[in-house]
C-alpha positions as a Markdown table, in Angstrom:
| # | Residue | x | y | z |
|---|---|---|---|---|
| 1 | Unk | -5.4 | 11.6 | 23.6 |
| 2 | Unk | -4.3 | 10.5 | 20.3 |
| 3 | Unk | -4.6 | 12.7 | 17.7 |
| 4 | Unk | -5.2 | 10.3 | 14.5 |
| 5 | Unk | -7.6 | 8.2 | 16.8 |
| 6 | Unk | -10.1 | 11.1 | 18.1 |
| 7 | Unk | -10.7 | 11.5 | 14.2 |
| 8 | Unk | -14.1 | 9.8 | 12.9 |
| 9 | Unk | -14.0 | 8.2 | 9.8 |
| 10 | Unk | -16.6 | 9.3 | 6.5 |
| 11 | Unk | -18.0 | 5.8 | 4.9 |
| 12 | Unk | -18.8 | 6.3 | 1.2 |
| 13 | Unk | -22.1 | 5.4 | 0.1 |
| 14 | Unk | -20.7 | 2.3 | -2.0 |
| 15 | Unk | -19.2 | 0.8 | 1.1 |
| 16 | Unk | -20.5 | -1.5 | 3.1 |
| 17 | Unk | -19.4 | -2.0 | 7.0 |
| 18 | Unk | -20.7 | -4.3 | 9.4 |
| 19 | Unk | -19.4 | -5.4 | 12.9 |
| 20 | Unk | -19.6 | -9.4 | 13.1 |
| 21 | Unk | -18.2 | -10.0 | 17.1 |
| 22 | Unk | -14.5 | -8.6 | 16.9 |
| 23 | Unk | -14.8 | -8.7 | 13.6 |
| 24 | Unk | -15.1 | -5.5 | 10.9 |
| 25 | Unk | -16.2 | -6.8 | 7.6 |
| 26 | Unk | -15.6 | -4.0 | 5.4 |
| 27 | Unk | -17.5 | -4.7 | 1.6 |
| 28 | Unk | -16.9 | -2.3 | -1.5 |
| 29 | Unk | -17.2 | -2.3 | -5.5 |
| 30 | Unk | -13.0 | -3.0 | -5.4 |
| 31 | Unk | -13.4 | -6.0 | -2.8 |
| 32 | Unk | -13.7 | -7.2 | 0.6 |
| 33 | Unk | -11.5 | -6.8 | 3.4 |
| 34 | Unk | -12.0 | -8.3 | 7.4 |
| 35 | Unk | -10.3 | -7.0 | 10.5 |
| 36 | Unk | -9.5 | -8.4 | 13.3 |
| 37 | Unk | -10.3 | -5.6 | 16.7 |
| 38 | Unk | -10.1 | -6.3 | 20.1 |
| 39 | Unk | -13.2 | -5.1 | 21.8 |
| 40 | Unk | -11.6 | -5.5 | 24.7 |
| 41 | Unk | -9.9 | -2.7 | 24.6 |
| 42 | Unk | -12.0 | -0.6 | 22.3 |
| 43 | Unk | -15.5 | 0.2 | 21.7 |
| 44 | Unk | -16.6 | 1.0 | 17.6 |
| 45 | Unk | -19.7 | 3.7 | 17.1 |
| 46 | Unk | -21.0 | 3.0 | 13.6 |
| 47 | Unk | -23.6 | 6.1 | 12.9 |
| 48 | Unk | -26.4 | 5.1 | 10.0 |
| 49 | Unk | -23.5 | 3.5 | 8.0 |
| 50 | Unk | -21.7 | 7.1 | 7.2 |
| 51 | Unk | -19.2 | 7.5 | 10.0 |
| 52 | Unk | -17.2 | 5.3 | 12.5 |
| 53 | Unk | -15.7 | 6.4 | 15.4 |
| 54 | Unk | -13.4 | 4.3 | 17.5 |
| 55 | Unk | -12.9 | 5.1 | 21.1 |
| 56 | Unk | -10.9 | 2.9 | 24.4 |
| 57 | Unk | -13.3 | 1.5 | 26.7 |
| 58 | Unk | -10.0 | 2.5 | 29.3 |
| 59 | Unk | -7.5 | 5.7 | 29.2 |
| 60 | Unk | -4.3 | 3.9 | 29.8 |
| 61 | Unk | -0.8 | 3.8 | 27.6 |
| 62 | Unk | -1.2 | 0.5 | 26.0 |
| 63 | Unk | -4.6 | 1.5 | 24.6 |
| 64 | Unk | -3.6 | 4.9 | 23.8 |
| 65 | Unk | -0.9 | 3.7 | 21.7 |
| 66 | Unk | -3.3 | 1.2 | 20.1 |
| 67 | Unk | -5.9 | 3.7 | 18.7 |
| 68 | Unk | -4.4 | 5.9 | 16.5 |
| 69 | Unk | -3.2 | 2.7 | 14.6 |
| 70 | Unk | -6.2 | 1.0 | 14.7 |
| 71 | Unk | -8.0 | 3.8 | 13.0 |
| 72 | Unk | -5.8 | 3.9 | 10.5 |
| 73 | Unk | -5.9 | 0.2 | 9.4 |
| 74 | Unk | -10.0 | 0.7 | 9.6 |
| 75 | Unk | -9.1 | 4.1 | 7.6 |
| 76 | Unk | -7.1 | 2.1 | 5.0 |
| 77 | Unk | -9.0 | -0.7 | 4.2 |
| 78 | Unk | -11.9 | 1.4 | 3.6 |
| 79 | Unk | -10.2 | 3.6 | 1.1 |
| 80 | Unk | -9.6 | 0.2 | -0.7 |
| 81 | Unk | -12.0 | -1.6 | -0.7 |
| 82 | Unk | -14.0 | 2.1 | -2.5 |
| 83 | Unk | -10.8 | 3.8 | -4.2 |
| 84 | Unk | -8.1 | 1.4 | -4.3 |
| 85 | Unk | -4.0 | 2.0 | -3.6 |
| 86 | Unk | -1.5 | 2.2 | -6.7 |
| 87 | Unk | 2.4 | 3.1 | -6.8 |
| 88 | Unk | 3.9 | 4.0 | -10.2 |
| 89 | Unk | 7.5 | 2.7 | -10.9 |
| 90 | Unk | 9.9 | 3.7 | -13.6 |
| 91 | Unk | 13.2 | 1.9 | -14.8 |
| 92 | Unk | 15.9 | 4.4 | -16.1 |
| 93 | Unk | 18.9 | 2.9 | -17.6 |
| 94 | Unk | 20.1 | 1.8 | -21.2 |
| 95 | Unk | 18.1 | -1.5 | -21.9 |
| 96 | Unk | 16.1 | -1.6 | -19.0 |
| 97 | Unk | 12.8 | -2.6 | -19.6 |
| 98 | Unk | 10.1 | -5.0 | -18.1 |
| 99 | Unk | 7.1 | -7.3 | -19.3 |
| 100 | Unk | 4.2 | -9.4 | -18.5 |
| 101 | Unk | 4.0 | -13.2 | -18.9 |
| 102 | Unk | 1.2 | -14.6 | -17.2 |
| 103 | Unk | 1.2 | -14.2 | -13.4 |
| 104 | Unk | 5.2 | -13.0 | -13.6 |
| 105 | Unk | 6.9 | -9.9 | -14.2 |
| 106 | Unk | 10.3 | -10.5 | -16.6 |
| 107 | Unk | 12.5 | -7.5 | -15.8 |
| 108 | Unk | 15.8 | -7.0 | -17.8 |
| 109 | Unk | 17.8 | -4.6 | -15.1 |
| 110 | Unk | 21.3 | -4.9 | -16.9 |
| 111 | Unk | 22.2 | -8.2 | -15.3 |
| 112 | Unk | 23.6 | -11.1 | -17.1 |
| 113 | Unk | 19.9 | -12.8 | -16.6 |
| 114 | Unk | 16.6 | -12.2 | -16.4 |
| 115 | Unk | 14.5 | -11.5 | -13.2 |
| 116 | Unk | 11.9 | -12.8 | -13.1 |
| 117 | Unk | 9.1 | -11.1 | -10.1 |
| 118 | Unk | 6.4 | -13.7 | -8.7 |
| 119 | Unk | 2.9 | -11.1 | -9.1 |
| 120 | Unk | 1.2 | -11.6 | -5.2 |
| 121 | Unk | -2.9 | -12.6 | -5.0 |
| 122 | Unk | -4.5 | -9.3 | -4.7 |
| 123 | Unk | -2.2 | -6.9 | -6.6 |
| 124 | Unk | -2.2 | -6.4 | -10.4 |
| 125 | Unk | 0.6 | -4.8 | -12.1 |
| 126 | Unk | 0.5 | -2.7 | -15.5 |
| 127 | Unk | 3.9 | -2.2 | -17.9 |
| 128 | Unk | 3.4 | 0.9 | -19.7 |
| 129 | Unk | 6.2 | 1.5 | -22.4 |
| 130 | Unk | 8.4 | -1.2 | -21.0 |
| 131 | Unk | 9.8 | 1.5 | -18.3 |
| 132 | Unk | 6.3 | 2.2 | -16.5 |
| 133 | Unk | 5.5 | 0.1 | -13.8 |
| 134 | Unk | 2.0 | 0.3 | -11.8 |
| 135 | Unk | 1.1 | -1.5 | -9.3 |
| 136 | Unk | -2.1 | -1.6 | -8.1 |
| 137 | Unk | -4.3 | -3.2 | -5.3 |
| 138 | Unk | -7.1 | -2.7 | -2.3 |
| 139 | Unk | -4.6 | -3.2 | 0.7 |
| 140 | Unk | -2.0 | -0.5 | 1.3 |
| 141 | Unk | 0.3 | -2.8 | 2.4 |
| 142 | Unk | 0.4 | -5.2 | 0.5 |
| 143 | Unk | 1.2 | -2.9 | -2.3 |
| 144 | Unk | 4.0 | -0.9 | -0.5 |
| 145 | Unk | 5.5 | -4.8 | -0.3 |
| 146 | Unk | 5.2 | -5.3 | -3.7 |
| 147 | Unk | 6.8 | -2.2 | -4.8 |
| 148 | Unk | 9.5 | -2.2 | -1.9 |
| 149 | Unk | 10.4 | -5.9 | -3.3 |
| 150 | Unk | 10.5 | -4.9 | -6.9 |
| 151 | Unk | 12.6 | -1.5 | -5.9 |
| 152 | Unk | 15.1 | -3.4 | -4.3 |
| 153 | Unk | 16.0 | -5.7 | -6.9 |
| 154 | Unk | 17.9 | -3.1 | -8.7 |
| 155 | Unk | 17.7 | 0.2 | -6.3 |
| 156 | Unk | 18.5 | 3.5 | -8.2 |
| 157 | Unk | 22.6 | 4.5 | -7.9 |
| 158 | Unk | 24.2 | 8.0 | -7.1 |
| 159 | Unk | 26.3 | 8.5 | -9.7 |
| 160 | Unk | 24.4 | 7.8 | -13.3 |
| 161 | Unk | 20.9 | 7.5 | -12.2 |
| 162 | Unk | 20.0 | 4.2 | -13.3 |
| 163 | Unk | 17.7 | 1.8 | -11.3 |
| 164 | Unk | 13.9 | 1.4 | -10.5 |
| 165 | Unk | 12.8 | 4.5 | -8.6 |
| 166 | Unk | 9.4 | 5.7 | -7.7 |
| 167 | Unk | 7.1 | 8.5 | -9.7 |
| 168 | Unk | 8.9 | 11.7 | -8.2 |
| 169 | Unk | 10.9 | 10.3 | -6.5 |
| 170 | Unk | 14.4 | 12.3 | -6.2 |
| 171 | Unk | 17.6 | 10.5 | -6.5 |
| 172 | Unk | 20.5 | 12.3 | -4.6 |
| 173 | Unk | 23.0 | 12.6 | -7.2 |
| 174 | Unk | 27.2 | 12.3 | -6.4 |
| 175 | Unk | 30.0 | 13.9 | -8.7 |
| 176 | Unk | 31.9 | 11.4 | -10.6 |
| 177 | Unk | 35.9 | 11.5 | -9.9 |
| 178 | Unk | 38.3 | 14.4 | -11.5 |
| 179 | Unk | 41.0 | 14.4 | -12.8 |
């Protein structure tokens, strides 16, 4: 039994689900979002349009191991298409800072150029006091992406501190060399 899977999922009232073949068209005020599941494998209870349940048709490994994950993608998209998924990022270092230019994101990390970040369909990004970064969208991973992507351009150091980290994120700090 998985434990994530046996879990039914609560539809808010502003969300719309419907089941179109193997496909779950999930509708909300944020935007719309399609899965793809294989009803092959598992069979979707949708009670007056306020829970879901997902359960396998068969007990075997394969579909056992399928469930729990397929719940959560269902799980996910409904929490943005009705709440949305955001990650806050903040630059720490002497003259780092970042800006908005359209559909780009100029960063100024310390290097002997500017970087310049390509902003993805789907995911809108917010400079607050140059060092602020939030990123914000209505699928989960799409956002982690964005942020991972922007992180590892210039990935926080050991020693001073300096990089893009996220919001509470802690940094492991090293001593510096002695004398």
């Amino acid at each position: 039994m998985s434990k994530i899977g046996k879990i039914s999922i609560t539809i808010p009232e502003k969300v719309k689900v419907m089941l179109s073949g193997s496909i779950i068209n999930i509708e909300g005020p944020l935007g719309k979002k399609s899965l793809n599941i294989d009803l092959d494998i598992f069979d979707l209870n949708i009670n007056e349009g306020k829970d879901l349940l997902i359960k396998p048709k068969k007990n075997n490994q394969s579909s056992r191991r399928l469930w729990g994950m397929n719940r959560s993608l269902i799980n996910n998209a409904i929490i943005g298409t009705s709440k949305g998924y955001e990650k806050i990022l903040e630059l720490s270092g002497v003259g780092y800072r970042a800006a908005l230019k359209g559909n780009i994101l100029n960063l100024q990390l310390g290097f002997s150029h500017d970087v310049n970040f390509e902003i993805p369909n789907g995911v809108k990004i917010q400079v607050e006091k140059q060092i602020i970064l939030k990123i914000s969208g209505t699928d989960k991973q799409q956002v982690g992406m964005v942020a991972a992507e922007i992180k590892s351009i210039r990935p926080p150091e050991p020693y001073k501190g300096k990089g893009i980290k996220e919001q509470g994120q802690y940094i492991l700090r090293k001593e510096g060399k002695k004398k």
